[in-house]
N, C-alpha and C positions, 0 to 999 in steps of 0.2 A: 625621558623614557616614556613610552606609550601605556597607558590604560590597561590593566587586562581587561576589564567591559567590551572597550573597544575592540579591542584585537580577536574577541569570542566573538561581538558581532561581525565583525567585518568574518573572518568565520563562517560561523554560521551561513551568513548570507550571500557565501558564495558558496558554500555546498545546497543551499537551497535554490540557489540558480542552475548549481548544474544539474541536481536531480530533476529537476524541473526542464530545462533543455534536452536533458535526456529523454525524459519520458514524452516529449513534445517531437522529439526524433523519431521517437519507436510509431508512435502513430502518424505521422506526416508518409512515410517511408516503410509503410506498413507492416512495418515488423510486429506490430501488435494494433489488434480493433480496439476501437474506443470503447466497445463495449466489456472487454476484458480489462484494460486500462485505467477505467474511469473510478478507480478506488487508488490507485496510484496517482489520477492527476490530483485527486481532492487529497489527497497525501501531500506533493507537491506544492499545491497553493496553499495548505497549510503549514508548511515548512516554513515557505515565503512568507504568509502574518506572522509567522514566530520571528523571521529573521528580523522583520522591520517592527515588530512591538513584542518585544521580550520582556517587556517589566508587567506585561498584563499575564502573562502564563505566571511568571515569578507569585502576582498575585492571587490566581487560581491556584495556584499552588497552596499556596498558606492558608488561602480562604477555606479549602478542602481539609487543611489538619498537617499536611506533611510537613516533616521538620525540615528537610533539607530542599533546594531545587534538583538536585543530581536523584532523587530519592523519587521524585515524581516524574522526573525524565524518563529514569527506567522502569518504572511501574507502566507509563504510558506508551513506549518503547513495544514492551512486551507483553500488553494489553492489545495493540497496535496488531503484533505477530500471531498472538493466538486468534484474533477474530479472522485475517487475511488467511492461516494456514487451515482454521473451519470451514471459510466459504469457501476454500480449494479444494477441502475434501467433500465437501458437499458436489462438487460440480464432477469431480471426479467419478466418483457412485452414479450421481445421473446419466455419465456418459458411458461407464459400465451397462446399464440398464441399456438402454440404445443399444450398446453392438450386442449385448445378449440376445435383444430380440431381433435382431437383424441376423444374427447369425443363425435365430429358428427359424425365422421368415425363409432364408435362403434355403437350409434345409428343407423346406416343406417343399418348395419351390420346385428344388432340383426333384425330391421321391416322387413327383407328381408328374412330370416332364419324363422319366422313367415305365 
């Protein structure tokens, strides 16, 4: 019978392939700039050190206090989400800002052209 270790690495290590693959898709094929991307690929290549050394996170883990790894996974999980779904709303707002004043600019544009 096989490992469970193994059987989570191997795992692992192919979901960190393919999000990796993925995201290496989306910008080749332009479906996303790299410069929107680029918190995704550094996501990605850190999947991948995790695939291929998981006894070192195991040990940040415990070095930090958590009792369990599943405990630090998801704390980091959704520490992970609330930073990425900040800096979405942050970019968001700025781009509101932008068509607001694009949308006065044009207004002025046109009453004056009248």
């Amino acid at each position: 019978m096989f490992d469970t270790s193994i059987i989570f690495r191997i795992i692992m290590l192919g979901v960190a392939l393919l999000f990796f693959g993925v995201t290496m898709y989306l910008v080749r094929n332009d479906k996303g700039e790299v410069r929107h991307m680029k918190l995704w690929l550094i996501v990605s290549v850190a999947l991948l050190f995790v695939a291929f050394f998981p006894n070192l996170l195991i040990f940040v883990s415990k070095l930090i206090g958590f009792r369990t790894f599943s405990n630090f996974l998801m704390f980091t999980a959704i520490a992970l989400l609330l930073f990425i779904t900040l800096s979405q709303h942050i970019k968001i707002i700025e781009h509101e800002k932008q068509i607001k004043t694009l949308i006065q600019e044009i207004s002025i544009a046109e009453k004056e052209e009248k």
